[in-house]
FITORLO-217865 format. One line per 10 residues: number of its first residue (from 1); their letters; for each residue x, y, z of C-alpha. Coordinates in Angstrom, 1 decimal. Last residue first. Layout:
BEGIN
NUM	a	X:Y:Z; ...
//
This chain:
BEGIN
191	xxxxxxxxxx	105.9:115.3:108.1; 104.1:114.2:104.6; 104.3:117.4:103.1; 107.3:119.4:103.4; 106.4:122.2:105.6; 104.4:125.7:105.6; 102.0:124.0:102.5; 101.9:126.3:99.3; 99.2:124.3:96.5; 98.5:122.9:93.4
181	xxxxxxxxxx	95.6:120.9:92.3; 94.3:118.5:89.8; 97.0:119.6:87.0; 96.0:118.3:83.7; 96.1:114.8:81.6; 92.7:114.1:82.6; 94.0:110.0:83.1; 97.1:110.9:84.2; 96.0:112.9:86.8; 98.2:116.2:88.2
171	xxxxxxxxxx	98.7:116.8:92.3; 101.4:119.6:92.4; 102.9:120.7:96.4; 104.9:123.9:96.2; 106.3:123.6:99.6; 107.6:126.7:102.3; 110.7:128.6:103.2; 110.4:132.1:105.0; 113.4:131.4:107.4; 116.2:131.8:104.3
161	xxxxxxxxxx	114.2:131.6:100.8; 111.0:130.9:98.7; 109.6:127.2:97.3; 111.0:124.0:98.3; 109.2:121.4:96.3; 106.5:118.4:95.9; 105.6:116.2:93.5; 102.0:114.5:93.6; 101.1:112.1:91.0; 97.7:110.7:90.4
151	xxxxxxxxxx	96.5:107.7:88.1; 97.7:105.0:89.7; 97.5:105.8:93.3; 98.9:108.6:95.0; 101.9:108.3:93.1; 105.3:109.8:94.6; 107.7:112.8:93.8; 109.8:114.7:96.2; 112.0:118.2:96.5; 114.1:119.9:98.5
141	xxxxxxxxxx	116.2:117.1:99.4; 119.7:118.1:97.9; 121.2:121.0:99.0; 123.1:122.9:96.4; 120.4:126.1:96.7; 119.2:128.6:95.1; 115.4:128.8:96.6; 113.0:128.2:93.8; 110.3:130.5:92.1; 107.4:129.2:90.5
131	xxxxxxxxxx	106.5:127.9:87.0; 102.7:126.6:86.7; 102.0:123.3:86.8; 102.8:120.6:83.6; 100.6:117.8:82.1; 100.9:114.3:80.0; 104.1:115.7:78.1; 105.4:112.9:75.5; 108.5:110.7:77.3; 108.1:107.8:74.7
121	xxxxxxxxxx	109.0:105.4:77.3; 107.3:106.2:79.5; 104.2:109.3:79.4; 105.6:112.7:81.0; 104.5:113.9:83.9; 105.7:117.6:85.2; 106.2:119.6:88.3; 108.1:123.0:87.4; 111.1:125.2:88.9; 112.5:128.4:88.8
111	xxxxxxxxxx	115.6:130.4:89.5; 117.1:130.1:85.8; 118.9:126.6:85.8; 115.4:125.1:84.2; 114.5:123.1:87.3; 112.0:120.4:86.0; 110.8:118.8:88.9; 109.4:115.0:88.6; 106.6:112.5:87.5; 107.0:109.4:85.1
101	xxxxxxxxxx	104.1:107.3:83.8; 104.1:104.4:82.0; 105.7:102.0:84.8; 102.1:100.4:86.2; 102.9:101.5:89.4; 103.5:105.3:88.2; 107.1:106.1:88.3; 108.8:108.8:90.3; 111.4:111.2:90.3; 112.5:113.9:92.5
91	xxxxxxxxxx	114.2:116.2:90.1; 117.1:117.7:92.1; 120.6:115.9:90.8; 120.0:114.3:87.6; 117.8:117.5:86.2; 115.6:115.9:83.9; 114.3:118.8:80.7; 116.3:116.5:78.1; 114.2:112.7:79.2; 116.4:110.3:80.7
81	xxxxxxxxxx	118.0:108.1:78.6; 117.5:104.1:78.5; 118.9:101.0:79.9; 117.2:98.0:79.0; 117.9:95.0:80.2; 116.8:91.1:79.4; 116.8:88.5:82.4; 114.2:86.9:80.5; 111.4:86.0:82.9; 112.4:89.3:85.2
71	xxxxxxxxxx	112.3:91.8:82.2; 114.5:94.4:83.5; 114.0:98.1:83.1; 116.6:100.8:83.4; 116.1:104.4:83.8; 119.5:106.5:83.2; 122.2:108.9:84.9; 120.8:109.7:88.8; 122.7:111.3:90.4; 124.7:110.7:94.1
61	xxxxxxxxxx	127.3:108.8:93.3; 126.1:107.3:89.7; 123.0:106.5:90.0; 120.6:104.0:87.5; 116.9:104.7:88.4; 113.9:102.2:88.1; 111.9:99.7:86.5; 111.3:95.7:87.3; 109.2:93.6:84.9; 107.1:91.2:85.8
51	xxxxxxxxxx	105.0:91.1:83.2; 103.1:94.2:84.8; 104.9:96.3:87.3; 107.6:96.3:89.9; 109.1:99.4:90.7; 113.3:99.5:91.4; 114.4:100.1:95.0; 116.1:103.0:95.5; 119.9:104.4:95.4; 120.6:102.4:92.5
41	xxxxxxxxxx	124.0:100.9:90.9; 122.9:98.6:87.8; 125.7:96.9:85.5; 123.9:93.4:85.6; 120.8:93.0:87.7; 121.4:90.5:90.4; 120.0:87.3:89.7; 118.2:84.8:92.1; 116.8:81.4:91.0; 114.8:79.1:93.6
31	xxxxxxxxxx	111.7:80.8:93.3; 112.2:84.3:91.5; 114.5:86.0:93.7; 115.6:89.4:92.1; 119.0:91.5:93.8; 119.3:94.9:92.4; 123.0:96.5:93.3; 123.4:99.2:96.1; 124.7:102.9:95.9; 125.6:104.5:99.3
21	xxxxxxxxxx	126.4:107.9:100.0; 128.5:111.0:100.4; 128.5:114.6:99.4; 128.7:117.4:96.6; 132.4:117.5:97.0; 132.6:113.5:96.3; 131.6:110.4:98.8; 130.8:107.2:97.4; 130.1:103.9:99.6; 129.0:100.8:97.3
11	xxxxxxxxxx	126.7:98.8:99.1; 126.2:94.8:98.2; 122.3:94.6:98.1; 119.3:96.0:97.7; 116.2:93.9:97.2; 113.3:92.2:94.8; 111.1:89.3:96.0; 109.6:88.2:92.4; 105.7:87.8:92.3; 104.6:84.2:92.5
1	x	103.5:82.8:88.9
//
């Protein structure tokens, strides 16, 4: 079976007091067939992994409100919650490739912030760094998750304030279940 060709389509401008964007609906070609997942507005492509099966965020101008997953053979959707410690605004999410893993920022309302992975569905804590302070802010951007490769996580943040800002960058395995390494880098990693 050929993999599915998966895209964003049809944009969907919103703008609010927070900001402005553009949400797009999931477009999957299988072949000759293409569907466009039903009742799903994202901001990123979805994650393809084993079955194939597509996962990703469901937004709402500019948060995210639930993780869907659609069963490309079937056409079947799932929509479920987000786990209680998700921030829907700030927590940079991302899923391992193989969709069982789920690594973001927890920021608790009180000044701080955490990296966590949590296993998917079930959500159960796979590891969490230390707490460290984070910049008040409204601005989003300050913070960024990605897989290294299937077993690693790195999620990134805005630590301190004003002209003396700097990145909290968490790498955590999967597989050891604990925090690899964590680090302060001058500017957001990856630039």
């Amino acid at each position: 079976m050929t993999l599915p060709i998966v895209q964003l389509v049809d944009s969907v401008a919103w703008e609010d007091a927070m900001g402005e964007g553009t949400l797009r609906r999931v477009e999957v070609r299988q072949g000759a067939r293409v569907d466009t997942i039903p009742g799903v507005l994202t901001e990123e492509p979805p994650t393809l992994v084993a079955g194939p099966r597509l996962i990703g965020f469901g937004y709402e101008q500019g948060s995210i409100t639930s993780v869907f997953e659609y069963d490309v053979r079937s056409r079947r959707l799932e929509q479920r919650p987000l786990p209680i410690d998700f921030h829907p605004y700030f927590s940079a999410p991302a899923f391992s490739p193989d969709g069982r893993h789920l690594a973001y920022v927890v920021v608790p309302g009180d000044g701080t912030g955490y990296a966590v992975a949590r296993s998917w569905p079930d959500k159960a804590l796979v590891w969490q760094s230390s707490t460290v302070e984070i910049p008040a802010t409204d601005a989003r951007g300050g913070s960024h998750g990605r897989w290294l490769s299937p077993d690693v996580a790195e999620v990134s943040f805005e630590i301190g304030s004003g002209t003396d800002t700097r990145w909290y960058r968490v790498h955590g395995s999967v597989l050891q279940r604990r925090v690899i390494s964590a680090d302060t880098v001058a500017r957001q990693p990856g630039t």
